[in-house]
Structures are given as C-alpha cells and as structure tokens.
SEMAR-355525 format. One line per field, with one value per residue: y, x, z of N, C-alpha, C in turn; residue number from 1. Coordinates in Angstrom, 1 decimal. Layout:
// residues N
n.north = c(Y	...)
n.east = c(X	...)
n.up = c(Z	...)
ca.north = c(Y	...)
ca.east = c(X	...)
ca.up = c(Z	...)
c.north = c(Y	...)
c.east = c(X	...)
c.up = c(Z	...)
n = c(NUM	...)
This chain:
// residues 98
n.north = c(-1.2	2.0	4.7	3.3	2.5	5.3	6.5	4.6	5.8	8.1	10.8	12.0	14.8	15.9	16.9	16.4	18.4	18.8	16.5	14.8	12.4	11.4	9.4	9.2	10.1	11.2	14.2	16.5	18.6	19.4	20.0	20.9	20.3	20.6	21.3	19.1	16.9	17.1	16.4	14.0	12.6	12.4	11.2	8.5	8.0	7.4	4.6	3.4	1.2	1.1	4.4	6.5	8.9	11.0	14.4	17.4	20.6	23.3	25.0	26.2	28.8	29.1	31.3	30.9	33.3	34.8	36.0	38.9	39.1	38.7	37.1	33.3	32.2	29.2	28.7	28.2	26.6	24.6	24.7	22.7	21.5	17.7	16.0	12.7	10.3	7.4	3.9	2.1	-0.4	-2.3	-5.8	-7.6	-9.7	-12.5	-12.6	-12.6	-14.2	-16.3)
n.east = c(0.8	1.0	0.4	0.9	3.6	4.8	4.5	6.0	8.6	9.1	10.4	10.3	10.0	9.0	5.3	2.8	1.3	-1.2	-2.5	-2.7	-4.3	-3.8	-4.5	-2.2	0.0	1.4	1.0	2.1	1.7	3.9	5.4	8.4	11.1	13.7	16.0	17.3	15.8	14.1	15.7	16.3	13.7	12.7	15.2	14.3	11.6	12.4	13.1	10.5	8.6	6.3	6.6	8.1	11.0	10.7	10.0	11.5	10.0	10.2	11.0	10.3	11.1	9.8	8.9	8.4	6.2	5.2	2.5	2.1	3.7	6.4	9.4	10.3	12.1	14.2	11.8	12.0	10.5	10.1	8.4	7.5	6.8	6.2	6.2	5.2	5.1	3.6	5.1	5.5	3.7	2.6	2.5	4.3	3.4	4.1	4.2	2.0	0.5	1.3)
n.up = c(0.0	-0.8	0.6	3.2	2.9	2.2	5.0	6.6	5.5	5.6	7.3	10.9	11.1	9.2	8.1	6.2	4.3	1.8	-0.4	-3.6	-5.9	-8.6	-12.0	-13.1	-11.2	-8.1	-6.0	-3.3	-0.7	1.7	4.7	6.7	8.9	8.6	5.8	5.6	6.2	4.0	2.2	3.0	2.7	0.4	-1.4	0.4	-0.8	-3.5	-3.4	-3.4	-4.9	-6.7	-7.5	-9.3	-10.2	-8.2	-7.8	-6.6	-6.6	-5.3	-2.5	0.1	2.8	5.6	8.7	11.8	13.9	16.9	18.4	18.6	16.0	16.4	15.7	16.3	18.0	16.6	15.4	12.4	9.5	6.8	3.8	1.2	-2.2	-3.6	-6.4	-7.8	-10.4	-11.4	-11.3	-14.2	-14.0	-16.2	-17.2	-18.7	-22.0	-21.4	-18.9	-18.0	-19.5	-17.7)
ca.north = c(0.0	3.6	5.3	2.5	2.8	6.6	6.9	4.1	6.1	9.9	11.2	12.0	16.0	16.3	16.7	16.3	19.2	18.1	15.4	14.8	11.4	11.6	8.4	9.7	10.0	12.1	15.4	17.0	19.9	19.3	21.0	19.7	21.5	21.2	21.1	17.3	16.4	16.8	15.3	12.0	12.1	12.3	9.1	7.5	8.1	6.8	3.8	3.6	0.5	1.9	5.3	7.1	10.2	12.0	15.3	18.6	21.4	24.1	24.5	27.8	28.6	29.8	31.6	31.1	34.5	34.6	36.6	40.5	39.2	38.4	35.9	32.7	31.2	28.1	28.8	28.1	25.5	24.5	24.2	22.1	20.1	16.7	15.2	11.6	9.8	5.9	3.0	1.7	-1.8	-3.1	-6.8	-8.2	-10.3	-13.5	-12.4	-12.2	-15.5	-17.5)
ca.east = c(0.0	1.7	0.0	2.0	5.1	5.3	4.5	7.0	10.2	9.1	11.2	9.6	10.1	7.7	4.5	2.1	-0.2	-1.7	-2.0	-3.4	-3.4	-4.4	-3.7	-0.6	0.8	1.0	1.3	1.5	2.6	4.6	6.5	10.0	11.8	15.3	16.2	18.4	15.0	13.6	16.3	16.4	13.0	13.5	16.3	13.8	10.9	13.2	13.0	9.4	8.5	5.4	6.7	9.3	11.1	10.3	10.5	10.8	10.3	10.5	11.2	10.1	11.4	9.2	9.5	7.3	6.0	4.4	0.7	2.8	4.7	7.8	9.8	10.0	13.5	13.9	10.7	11.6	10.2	10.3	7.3	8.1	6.0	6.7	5.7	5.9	5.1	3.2	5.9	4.7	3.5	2.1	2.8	4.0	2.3	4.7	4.5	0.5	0.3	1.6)
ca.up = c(0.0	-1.0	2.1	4.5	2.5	2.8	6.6	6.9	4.8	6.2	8.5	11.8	11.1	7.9	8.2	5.0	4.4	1.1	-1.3	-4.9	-6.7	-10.0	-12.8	-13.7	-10.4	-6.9	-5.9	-2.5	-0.2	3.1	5.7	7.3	10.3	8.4	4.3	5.4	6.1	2.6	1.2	3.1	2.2	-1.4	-1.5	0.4	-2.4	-5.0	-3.2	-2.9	-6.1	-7.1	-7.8	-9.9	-10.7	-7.2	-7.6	-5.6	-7.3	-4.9	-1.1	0.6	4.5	7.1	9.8	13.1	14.7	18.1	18.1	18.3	15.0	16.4	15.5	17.5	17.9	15.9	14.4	11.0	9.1	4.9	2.9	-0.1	-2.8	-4.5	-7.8	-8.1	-11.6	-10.9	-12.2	-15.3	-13.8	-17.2	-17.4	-20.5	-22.3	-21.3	-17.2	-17.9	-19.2	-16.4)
c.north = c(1.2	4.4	4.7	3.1	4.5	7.4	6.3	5.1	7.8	9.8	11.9	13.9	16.6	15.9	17.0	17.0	18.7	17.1	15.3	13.7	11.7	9.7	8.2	9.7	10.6	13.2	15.7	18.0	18.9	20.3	20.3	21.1	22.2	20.6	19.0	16.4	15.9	15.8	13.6	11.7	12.1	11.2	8.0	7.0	7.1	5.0	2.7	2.2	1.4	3.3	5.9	8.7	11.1	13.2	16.7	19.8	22.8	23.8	25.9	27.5	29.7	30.1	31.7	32.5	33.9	35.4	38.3	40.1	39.3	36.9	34.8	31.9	30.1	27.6	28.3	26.5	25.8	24.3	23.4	21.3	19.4	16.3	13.8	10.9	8.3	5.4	2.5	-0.2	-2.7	-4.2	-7.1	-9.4	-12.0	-13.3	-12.5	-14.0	-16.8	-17.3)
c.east = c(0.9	1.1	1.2	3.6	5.5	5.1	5.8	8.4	10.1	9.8	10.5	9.4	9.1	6.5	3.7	0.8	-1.4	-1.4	-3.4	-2.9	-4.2	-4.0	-2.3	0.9	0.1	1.6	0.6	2.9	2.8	5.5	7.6	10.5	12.9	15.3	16.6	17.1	13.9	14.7	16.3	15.0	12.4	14.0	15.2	12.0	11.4	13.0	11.8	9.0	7.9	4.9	8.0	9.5	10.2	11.1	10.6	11.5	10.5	10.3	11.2	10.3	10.7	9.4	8.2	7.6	5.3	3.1	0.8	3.5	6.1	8.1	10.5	11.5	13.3	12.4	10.3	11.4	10.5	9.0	8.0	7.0	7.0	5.5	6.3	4.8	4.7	4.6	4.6	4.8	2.9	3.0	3.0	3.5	2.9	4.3	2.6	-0.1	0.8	0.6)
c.up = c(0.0	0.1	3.1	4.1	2.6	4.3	7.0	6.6	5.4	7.5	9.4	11.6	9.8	8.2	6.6	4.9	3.4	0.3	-2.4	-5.5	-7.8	-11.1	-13.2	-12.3	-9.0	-6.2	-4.3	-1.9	1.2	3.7	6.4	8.3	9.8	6.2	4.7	6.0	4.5	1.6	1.5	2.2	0.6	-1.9	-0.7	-0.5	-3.0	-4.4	-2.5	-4.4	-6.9	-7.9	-8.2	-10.1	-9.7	-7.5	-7.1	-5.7	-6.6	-3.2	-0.7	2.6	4.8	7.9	10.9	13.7	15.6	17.6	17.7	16.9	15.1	16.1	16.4	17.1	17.5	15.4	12.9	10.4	7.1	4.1	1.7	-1.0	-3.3	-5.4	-7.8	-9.4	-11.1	-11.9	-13.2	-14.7	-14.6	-16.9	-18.6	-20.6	-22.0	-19.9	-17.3	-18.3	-18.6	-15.0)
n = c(1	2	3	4	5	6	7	8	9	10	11	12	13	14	15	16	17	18	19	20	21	22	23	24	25	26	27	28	29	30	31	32	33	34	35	36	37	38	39	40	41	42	43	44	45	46	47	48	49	50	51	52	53	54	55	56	57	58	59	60	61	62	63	64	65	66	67	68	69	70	71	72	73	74	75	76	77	78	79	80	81	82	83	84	85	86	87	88	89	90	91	92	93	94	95	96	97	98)
C-alpha cells in the first residue's frame, strides 16, 4: 500500500499538508523543520517500487512568529511540494500468461 510505505520512509520531522493522486501520479505539499529532512525524504521516495522520478520542485522557508509578530526562535520551518510519476506496472504479455 503507497499510504503504509510513505508513513514508513518519512522522516519524523515532515509533516504532509496536502495530497493529490491523479492516474498519472502524486502530488503534495509538506513542511520539514530542516532542508536534510527533505532530502532524506526524497532518496527514500526513489525507493518507494510503485513510484518514480520523485520530484521537488520548490522549497520555501518559514519563519514562526508569536501573536505580536515576532519571531520565534527556531521557528523556522520549509514548505516544499513533490511530484511523483506511478511505475509503469504493465505486465507483459509472457509475465501475464503464467
């Protein structure tokens, strides 16, 4: 199940704001505390069967304010989306008749 396998390989610091599957693939926003968070989870994508060619096309850093609009020490966090492309799991026509 692609749900299990991406709870399983996320690193405990991202959290997954949205998600979009479509036929073609899956698309979603997340947040991470540190960049070496997106990246693990990126290399561990790639090693997701299911899914190819993870990719992440932008990464925006946030900064936590308190309620006055100051800024809250170690406040900042990363927005980021990924794009991931389904594997092409067609069977051929020898693996289909067995």
């Amino acid at each position: 199940n692609l749900i299990t396998e991406l709870e399983k390989r996320m690193p405990s610091g991202i959290n997954i704001q949205n998600m979009n599957a479509s036929d073609e693939g899956l698309n979603f926003t997340a947040v991470a505390t540190d960049k070496k968070q997106i990246a693990v989870f990126d290399q561990q994508l790639k090693q997701i069967g299911c899914i190819v060619d993870p990719f992440v096309p932008n990464i925006a850093r946030d900064s936590a304010v308190d309620a006055d609009g100051n800024a809250i020490a170690d406040g900042v966090t990363y927005q980021f989306d990924v794009t991931c492309n389904y594997a092409d799991i067609t069977l051929s026509t020898e693996a289909q008749a067995q």
